[in-house]
C-alpha positions as CSV (number, residue, x, y, z in Angstrom):
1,X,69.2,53.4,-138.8
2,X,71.0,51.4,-141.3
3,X,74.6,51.4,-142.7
4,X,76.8,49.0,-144.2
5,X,78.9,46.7,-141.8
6,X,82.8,47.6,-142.5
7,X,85.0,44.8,-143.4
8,X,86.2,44.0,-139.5
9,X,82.2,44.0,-138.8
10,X,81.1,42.2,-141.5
11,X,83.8,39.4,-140.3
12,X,83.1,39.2,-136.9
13,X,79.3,38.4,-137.9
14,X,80.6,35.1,-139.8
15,X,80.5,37.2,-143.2
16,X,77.0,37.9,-142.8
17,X,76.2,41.4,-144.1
18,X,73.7,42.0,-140.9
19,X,71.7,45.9,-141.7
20,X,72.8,47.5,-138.1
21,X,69.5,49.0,-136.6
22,X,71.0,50.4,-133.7
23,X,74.6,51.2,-133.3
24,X,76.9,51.0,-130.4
25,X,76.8,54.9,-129.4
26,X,73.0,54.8,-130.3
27,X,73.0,52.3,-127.4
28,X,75.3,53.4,-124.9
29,X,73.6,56.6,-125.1
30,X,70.4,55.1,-124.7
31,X,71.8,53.0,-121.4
32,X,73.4,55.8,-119.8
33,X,69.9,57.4,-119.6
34,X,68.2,54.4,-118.4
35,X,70.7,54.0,-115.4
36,X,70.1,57.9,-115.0
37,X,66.7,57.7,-115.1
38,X,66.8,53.8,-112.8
39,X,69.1,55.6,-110.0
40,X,66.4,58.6,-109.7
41,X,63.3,55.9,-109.2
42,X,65.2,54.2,-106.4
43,X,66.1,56.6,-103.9
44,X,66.4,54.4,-100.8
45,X,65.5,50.5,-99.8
46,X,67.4,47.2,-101.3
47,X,67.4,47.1,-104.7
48,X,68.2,43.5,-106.2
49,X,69.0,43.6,-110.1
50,X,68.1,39.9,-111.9
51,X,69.7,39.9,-115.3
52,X,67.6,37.3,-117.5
53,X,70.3,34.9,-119.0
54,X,71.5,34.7,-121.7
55,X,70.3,37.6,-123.8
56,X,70.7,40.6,-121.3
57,X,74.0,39.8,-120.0
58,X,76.1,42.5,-122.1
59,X,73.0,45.0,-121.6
60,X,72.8,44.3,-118.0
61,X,76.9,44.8,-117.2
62,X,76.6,48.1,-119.0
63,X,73.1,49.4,-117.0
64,X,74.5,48.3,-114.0
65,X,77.8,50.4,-114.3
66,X,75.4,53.2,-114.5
67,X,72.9,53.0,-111.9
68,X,74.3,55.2,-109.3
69,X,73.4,53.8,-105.7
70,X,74.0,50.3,-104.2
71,X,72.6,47.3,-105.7
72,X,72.7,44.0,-105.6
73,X,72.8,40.6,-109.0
74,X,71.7,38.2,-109.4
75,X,70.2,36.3,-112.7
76,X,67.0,34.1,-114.1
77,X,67.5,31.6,-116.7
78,X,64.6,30.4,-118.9
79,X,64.5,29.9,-122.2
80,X,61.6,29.7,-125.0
81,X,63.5,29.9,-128.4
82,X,65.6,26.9,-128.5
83,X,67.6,27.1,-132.3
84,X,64.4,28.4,-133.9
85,X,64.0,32.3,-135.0
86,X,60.5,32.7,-133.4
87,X,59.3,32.0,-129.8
88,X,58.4,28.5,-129.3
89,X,55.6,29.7,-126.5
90,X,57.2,27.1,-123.9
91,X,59.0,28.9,-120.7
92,X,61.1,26.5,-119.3
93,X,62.9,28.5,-115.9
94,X,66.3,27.0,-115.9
95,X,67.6,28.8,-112.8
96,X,65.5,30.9,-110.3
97,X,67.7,33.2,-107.5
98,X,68.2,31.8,-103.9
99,X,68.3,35.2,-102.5
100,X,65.1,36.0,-100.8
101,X,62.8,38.6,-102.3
102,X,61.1,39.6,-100.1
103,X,60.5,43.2,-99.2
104,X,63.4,44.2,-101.8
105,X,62.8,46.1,-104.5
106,X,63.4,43.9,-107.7
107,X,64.1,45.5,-111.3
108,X,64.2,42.8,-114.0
109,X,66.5,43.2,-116.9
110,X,65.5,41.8,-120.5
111,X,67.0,42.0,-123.6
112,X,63.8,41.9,-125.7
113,X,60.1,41.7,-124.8
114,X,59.2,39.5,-127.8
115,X,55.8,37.3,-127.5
116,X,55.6,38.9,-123.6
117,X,55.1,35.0,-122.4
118,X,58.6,34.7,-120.5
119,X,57.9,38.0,-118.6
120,X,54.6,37.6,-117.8
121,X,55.7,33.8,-116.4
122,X,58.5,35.2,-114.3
123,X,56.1,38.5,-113.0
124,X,54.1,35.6,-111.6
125,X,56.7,34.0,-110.3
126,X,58.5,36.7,-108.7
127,X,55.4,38.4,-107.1
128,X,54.8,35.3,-105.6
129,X,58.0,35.8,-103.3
130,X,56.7,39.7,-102.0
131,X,58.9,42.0,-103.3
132,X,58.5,45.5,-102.0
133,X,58.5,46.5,-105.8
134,X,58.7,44.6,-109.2
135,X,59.9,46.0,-112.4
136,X,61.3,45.5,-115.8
137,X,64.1,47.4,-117.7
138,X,64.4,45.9,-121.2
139,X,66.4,46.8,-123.7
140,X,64.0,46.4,-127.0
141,X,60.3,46.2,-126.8
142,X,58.5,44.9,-129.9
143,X,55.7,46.0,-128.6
144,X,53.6,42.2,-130.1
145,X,51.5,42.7,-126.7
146,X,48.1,43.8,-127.1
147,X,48.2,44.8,-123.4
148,X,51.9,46.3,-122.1
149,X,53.3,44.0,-119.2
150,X,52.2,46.7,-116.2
151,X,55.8,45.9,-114.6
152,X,57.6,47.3,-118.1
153,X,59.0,50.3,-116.5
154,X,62.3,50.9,-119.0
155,X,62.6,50.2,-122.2
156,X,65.7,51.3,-124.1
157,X,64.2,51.3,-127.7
158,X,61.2,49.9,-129.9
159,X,61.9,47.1,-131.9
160,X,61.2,47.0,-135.2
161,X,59.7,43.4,-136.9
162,X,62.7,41.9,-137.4
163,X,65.0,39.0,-136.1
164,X,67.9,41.0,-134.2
165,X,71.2,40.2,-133.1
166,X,74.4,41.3,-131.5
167,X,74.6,42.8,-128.5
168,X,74.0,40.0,-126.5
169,X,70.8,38.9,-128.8
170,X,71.4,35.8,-130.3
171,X,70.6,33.3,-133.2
172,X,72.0,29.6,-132.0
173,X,73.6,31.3,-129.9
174,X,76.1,32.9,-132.5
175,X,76.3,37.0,-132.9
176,X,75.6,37.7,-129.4
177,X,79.5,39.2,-128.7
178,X,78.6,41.8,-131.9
179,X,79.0,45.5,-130.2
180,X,75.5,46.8,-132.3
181,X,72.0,45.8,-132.8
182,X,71.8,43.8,-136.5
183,X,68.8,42.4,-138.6
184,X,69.6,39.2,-139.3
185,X,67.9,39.8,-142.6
């Protein structure tokens, strides 16, 4: 998809003219059918939802409002991008949950599965605390892995090459509050 941001849009991205890839009914859509699809893979045990900080926080309050059974959040913050546009392949885990893990069911949700080297450290991470189950909704995939990550589970769309924002994706931390996915061209 592309269109041309209208004048309110184009403002609230700073005056950049960002190429919207997907749009906010593309996505809400698109996370409607996740929740549908999240609720039906989870019929009975804990479930414990970790929202990855910062990036999946807008994503994550609109999946959760449509998974429908009882869950439980909490978040993971690491961080390997800094103010750069590309992946600096160093996962620093800022905050790891308190909760014990054990013998709940644990559904991870990402914003965008970029270089694959945060989720693969946090898999590790999280196995090692014996969850029943251990899976991963993200929102984009841009699918850079030559191997999937086996707990991928959900992804809302493929993304294409690009450097996207809005929608809780970021750039030095600016866009993220934009209610579409842009390129940030």
């Amino acid at each position: 998809m592309s269109s041309v941001l209208s004048p309110e849009m184009r403002r609230r991205a700073g005056g950049r003219d960002l190429q919207i890839v997907f749009d906010e009914q593309m996505i809400a859509a698109r996370v409607k059918e996740l929740g549908a699809e999240i609720t039906a893979a989870y019929p009975d045990g804990e479930v414990l939802v970790l929202g990855l900080l910062k990036g999946s926080f807008i994503f994550l309050s609109d999946l959760v409002r449509q998974i429908n059974r009882p869950i439980h959040l909490d978040f993971l913050v690491a961080s390997s991008y800094g103010n750069g546009t590309v992946s600096s392949g160093e996962v620093r885990l800022l905050y790891s949950p308190e909760t014990p893990l054990e013998g709940k069911h644990i559904l991870v949700v990402e914003d965008i599965i970029d270089s694959g080297r945060t989720m693969q450290r946090l898999m590790t991470l999280l196995a090692d605390r014996h969850p029943a189950s251990l899976a991963v909704c993200a929102l984009l995939d841009k699918k850079l892995l030559p191997e999937p990550i086996p707990q991928l589970r959900w992804v809302g769309f493929t993304a294409p090459p690009a450097f996207l924002v809005g929608y809780g994706l970021d750039h030095a931390e600016d866009y993220r509050h934009l209610p579409f996915i842009g390129d940030l061209l």
